[in-house]
N, CA, C and O atoms as a MOPAC input file, in Angstrom:
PM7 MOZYME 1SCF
protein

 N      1.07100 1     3.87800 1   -17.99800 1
 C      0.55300 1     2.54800 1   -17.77400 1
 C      0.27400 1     1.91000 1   -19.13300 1
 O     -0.49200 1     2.52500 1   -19.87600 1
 N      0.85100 1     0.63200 1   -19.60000 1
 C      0.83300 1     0.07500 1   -20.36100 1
 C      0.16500 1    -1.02900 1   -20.40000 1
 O      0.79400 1    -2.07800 1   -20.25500 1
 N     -1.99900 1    -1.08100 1   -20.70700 1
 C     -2.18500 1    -2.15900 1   -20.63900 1
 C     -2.93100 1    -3.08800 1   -21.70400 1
 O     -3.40700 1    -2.57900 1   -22.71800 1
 N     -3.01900 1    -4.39000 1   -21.47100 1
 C     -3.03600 1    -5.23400 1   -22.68200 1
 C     -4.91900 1    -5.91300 1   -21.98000 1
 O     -5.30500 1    -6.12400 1   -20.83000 1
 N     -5.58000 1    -6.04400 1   -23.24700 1
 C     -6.95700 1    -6.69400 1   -23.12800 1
 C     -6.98500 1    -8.09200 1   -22.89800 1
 O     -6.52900 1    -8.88000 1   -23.72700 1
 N     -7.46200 1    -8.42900 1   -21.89000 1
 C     -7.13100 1   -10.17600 1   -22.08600 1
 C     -8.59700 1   -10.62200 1   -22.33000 1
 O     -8.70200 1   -11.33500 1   -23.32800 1
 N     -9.54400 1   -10.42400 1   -21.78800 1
 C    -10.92700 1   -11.11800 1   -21.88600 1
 C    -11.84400 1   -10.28700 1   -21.52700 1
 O    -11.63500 1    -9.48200 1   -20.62000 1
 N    -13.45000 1   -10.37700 1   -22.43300 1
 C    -14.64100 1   -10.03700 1   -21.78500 1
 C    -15.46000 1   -11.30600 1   -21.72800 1
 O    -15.42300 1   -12.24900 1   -22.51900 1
 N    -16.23000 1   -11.15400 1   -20.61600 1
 C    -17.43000 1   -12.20600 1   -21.02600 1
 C    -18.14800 1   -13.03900 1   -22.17800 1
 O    -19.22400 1   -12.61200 1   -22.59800 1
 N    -17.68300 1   -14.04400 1   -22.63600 1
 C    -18.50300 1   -14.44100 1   -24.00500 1
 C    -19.88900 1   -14.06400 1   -24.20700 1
 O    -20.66300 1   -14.50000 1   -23.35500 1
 N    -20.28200 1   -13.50100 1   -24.94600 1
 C    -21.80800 1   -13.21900 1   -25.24800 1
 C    -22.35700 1   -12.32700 1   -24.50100 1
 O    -23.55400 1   -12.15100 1   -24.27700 1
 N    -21.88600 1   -12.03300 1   -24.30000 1
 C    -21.91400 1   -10.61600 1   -23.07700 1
 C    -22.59500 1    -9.23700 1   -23.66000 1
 O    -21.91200 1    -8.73200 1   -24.55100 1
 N    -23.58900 1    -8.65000 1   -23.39700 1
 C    -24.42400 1    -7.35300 1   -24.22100 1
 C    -24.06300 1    -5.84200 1   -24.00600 1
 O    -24.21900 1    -5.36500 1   -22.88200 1
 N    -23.73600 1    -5.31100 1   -24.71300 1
 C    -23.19600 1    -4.18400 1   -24.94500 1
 C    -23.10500 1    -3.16000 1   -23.14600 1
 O    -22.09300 1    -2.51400 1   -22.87500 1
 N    -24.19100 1    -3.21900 1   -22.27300 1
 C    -24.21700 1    -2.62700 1   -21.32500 1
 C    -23.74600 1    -3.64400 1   -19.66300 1
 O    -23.87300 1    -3.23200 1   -18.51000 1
 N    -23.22400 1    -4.96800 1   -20.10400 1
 C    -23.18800 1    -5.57500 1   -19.15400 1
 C    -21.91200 1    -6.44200 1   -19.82200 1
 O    -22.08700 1    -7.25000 1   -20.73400 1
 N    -20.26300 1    -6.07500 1   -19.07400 1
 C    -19.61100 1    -6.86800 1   -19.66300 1
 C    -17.96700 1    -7.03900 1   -19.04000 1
 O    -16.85900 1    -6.69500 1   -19.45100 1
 N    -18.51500 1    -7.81400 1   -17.74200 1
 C    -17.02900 1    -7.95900 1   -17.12400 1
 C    -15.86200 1    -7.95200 1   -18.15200 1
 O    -16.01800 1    -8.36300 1   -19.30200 1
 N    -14.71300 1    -7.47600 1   -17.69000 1
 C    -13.53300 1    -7.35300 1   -18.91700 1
 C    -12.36200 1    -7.08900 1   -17.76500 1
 O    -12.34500 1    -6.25300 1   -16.86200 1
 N    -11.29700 1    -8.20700 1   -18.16400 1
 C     -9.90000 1    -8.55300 1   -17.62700 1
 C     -8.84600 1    -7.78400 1   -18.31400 1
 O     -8.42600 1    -8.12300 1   -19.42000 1
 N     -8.38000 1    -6.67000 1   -17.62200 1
 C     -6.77500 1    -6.43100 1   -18.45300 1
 C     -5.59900 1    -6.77900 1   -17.71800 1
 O     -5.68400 1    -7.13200 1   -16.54200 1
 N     -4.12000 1    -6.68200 1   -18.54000 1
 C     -3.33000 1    -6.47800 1   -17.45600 1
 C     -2.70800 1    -5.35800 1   -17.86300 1
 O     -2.67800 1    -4.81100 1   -18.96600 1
 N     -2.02100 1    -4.98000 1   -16.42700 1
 C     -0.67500 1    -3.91700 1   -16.68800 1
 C      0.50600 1    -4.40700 1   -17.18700 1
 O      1.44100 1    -4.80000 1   -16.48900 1
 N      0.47500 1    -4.38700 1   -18.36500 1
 C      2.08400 1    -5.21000 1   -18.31200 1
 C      3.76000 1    -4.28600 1   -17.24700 1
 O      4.93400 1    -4.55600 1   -16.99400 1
 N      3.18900 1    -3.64800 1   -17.09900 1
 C      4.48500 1    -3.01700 1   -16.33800 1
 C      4.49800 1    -3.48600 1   -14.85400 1
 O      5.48700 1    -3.09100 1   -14.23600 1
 N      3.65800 1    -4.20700 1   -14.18100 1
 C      3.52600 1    -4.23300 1   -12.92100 1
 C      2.79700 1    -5.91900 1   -12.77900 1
 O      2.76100 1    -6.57000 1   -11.73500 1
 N      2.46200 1    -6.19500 1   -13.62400 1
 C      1.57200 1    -7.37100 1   -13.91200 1
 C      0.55800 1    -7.50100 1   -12.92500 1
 O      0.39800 1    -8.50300 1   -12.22800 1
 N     -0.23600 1    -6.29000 1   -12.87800 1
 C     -1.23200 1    -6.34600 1   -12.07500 1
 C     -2.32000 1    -6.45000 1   -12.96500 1
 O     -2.34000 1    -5.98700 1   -14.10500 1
 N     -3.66100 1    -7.37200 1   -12.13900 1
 C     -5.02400 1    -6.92400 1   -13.33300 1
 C     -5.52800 1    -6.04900 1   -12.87200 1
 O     -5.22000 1    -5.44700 1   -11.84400 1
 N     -6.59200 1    -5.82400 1   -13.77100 1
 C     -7.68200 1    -4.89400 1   -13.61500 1
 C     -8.76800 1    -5.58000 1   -14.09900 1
 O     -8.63200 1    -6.34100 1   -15.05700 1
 N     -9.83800 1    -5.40900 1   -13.55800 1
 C    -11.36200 1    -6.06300 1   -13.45200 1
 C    -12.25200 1    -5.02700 1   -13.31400 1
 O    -12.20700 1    -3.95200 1   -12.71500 1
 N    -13.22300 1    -5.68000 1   -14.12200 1
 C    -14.18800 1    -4.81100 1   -14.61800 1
 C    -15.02000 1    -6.21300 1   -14.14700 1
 O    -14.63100 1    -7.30000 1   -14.57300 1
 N    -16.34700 1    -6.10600 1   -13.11800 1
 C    -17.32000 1    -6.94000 1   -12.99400 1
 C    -18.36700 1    -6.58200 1   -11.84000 1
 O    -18.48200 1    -5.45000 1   -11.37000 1
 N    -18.86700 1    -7.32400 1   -11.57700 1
 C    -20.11500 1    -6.71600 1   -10.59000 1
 C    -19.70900 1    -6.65100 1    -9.45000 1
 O    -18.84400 1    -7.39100 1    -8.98300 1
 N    -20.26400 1    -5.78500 1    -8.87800 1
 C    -19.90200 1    -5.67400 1    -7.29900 1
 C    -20.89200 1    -6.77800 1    -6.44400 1
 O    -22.05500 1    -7.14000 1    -6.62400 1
 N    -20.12000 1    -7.04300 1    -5.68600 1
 C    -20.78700 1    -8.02400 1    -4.36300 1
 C    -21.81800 1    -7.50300 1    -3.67700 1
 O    -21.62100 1    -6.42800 1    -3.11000 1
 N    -23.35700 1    -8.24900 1    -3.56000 1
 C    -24.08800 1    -7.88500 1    -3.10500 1
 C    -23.99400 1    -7.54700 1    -1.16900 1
 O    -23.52600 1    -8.37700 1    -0.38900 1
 N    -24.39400 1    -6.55700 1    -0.85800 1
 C    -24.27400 1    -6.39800 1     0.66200 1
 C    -23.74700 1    -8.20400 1     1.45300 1
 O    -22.74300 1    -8.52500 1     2.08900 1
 N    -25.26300 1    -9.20100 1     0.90800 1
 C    -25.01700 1   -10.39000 1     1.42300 1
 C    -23.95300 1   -10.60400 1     1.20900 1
 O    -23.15900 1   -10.51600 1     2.14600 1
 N    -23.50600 1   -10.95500 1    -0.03700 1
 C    -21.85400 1   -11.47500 1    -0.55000 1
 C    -20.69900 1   -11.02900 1     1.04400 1
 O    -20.03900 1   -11.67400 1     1.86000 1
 N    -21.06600 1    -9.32000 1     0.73400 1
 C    -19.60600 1    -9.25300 1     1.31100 1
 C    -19.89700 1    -9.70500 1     2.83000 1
 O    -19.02200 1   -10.41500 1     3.32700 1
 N    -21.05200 1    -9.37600 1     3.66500 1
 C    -21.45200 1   -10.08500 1     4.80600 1
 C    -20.31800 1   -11.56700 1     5.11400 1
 O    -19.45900 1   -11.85800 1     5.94700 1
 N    -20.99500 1   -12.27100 1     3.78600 1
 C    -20.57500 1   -13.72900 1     3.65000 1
 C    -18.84200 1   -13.89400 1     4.12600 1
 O    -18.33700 1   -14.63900 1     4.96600 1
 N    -18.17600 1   -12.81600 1     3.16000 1
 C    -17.14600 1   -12.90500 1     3.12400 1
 C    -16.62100 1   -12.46100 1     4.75400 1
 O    -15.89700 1   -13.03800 1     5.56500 1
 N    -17.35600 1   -11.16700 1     4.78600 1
 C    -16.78600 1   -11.07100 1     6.66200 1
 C    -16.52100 1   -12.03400 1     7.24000 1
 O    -15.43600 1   -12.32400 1     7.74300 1
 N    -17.94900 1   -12.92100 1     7.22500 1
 C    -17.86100 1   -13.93200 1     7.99400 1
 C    -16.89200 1   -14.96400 1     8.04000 1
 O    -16.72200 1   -15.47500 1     9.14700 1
 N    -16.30100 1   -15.33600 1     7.21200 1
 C    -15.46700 1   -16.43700 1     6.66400 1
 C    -14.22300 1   -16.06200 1     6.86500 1
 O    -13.42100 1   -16.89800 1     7.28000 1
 N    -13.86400 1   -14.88300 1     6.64000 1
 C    -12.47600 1   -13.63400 1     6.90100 1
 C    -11.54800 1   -14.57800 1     6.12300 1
 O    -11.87200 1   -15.41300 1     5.27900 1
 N    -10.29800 1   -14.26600 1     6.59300 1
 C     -9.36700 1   -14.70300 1     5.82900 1
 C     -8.30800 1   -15.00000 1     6.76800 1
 O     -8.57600 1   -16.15100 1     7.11200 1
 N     -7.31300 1   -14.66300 1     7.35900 1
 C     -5.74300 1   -14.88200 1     7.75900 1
 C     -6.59100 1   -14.36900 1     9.46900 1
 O     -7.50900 1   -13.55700 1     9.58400 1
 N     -5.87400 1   -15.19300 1    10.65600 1
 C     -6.31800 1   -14.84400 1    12.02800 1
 C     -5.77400 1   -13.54200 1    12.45400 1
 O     -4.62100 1   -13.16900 1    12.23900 1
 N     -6.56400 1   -12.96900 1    12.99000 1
 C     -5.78200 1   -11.59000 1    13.15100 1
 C     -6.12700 1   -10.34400 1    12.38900 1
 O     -5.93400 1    -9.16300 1    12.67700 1
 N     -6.78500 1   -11.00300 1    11.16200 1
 C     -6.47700 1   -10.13900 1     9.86200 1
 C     -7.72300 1    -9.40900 1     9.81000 1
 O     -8.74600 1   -10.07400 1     9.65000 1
 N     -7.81600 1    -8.08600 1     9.92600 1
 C     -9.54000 1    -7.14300 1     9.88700 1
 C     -9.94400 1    -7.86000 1     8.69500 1
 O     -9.25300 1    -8.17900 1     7.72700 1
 N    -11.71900 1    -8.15500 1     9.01600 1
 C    -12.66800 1    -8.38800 1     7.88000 1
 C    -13.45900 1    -7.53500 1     7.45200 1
 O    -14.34400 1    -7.62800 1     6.60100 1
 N    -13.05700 1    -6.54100 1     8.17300 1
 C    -13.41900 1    -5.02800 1     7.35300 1
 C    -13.25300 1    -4.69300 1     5.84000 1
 O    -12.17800 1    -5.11400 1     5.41200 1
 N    -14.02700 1    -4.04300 1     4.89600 1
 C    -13.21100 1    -3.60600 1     3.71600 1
 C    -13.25600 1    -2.23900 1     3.76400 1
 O    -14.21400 1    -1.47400 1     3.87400 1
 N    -12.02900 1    -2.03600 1     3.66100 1
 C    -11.24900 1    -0.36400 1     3.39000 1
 C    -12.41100 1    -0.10300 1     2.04500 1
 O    -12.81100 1    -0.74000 1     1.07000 1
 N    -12.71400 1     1.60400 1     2.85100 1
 C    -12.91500 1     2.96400 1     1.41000 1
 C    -12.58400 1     2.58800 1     0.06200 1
 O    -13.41300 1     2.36200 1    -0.82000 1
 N    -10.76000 1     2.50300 1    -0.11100 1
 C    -10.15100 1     2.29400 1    -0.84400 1
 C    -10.26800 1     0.84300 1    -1.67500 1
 O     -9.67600 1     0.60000 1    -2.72600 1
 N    -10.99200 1     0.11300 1    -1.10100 1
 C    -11.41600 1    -1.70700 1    -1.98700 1
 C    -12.79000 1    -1.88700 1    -1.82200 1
 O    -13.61800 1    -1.29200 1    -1.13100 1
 N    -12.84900 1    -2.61800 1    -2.42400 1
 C    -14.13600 1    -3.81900 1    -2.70000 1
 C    -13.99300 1    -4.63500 1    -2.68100 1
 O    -12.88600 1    -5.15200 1    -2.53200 1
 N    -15.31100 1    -5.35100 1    -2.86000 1
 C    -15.30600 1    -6.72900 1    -3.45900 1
 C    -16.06900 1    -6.60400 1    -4.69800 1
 O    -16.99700 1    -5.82300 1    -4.90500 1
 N    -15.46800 1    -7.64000 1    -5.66300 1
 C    -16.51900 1    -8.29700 1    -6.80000 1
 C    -16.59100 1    -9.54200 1    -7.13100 1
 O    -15.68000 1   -10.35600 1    -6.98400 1
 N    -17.88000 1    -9.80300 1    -7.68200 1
 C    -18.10200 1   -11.08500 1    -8.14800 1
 C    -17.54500 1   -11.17200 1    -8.88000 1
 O    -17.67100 1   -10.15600 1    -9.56400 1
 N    -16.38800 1   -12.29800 1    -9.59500 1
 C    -16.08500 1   -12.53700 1   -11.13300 1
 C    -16.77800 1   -14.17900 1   -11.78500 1
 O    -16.92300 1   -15.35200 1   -11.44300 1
 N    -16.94700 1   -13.57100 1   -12.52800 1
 C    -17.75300 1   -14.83200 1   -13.13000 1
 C    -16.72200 1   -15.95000 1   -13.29700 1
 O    -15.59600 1   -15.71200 1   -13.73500 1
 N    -17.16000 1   -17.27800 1   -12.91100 1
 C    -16.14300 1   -18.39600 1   -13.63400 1
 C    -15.86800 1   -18.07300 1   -14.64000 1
 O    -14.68500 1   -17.73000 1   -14.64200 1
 N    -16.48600 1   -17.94200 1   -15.92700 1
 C    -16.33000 1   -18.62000 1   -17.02700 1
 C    -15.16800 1   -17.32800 1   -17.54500 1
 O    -14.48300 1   -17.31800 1   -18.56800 1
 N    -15.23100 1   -16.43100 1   -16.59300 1
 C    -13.74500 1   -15.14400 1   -16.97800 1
 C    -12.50200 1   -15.76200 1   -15.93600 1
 O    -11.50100 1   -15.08000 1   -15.71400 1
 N    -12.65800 1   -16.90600 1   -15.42800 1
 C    -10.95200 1   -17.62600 1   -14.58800 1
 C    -10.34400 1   -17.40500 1   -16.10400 1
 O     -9.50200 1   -16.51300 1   -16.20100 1
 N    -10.79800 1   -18.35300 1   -17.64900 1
 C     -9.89500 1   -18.55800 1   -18.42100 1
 C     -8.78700 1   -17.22800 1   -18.97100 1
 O     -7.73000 1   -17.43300 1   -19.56700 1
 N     -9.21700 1   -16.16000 1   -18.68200 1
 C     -8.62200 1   -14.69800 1   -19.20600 1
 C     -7.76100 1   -14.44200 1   -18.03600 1
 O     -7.08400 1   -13.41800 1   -18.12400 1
 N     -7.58700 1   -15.38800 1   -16.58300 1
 C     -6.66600 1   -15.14700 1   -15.76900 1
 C     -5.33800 1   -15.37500 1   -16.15000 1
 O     -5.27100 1   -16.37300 1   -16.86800 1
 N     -4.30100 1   -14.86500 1   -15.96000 1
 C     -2.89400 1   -15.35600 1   -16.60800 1
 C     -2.22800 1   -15.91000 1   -15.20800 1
 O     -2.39700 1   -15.34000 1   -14.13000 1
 N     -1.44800 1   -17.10300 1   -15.38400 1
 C     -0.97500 1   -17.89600 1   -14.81700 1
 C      0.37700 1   -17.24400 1   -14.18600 1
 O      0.80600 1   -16.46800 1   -15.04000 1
 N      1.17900 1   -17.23900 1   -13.10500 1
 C      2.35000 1   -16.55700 1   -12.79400 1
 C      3.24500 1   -16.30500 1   -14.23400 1
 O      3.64100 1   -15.27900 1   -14.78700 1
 N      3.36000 1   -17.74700 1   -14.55600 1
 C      4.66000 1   -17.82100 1   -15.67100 1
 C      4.20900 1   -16.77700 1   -17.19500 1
 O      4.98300 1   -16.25200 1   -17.99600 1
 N      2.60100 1   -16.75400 1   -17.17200 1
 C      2.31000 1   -16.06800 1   -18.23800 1
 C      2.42200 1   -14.23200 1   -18.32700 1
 O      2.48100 1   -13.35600 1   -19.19000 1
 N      2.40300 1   -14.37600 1   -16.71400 1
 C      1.80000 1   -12.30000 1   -16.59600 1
 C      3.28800 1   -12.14400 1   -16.55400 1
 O      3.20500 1   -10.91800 1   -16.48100 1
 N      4.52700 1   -12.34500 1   -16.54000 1
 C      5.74500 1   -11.63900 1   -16.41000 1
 C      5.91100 1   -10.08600 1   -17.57500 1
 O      5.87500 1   -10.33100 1   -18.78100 1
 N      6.04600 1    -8.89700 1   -17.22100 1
 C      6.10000 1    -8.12900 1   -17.83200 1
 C      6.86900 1    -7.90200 1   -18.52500 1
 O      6.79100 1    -6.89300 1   -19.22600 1

């Protein structure tokens, strides 16, 4: 796995510090940030997503909060091409 640093949190303190990479081989990210409080993911149940679609979250996922001010370290389709 080959991956590249794109962003941490500006000003962010040594023990607290969301951080964006990508894979360049797969152009997947990886996130580093807080997990969703019980409420959060509640919230999210509630709201679900696609009809049909379980609002369950799998073992295997989560949720997290990402901070706005880490959208800018998101890469755009045309940018993540591996």
């Amino acid at each position: 796995m080959k991956l590249r640093f794109l962003g941490i949190i500006p000003n962010s303190p040594v023990q607290d510090c969301p951080t964006v990479w990508l894979d360049e081989e797969t152009g997947d990210l990886l996130i580093q940030s807080y997990k969703a409080t019980e409420e959060e993911v509640k919230a999210c149940r509630e709201i679900g997503s696609i009809p049909g679609h379980s609002t369950d979250v799998p073992e295997h996922e989560t949720v997290i909060r990402l901070p706005a001010v880490m959208l800018q370290y998101i890469p755009r389709p045309e940018e993540s091409t591996p």
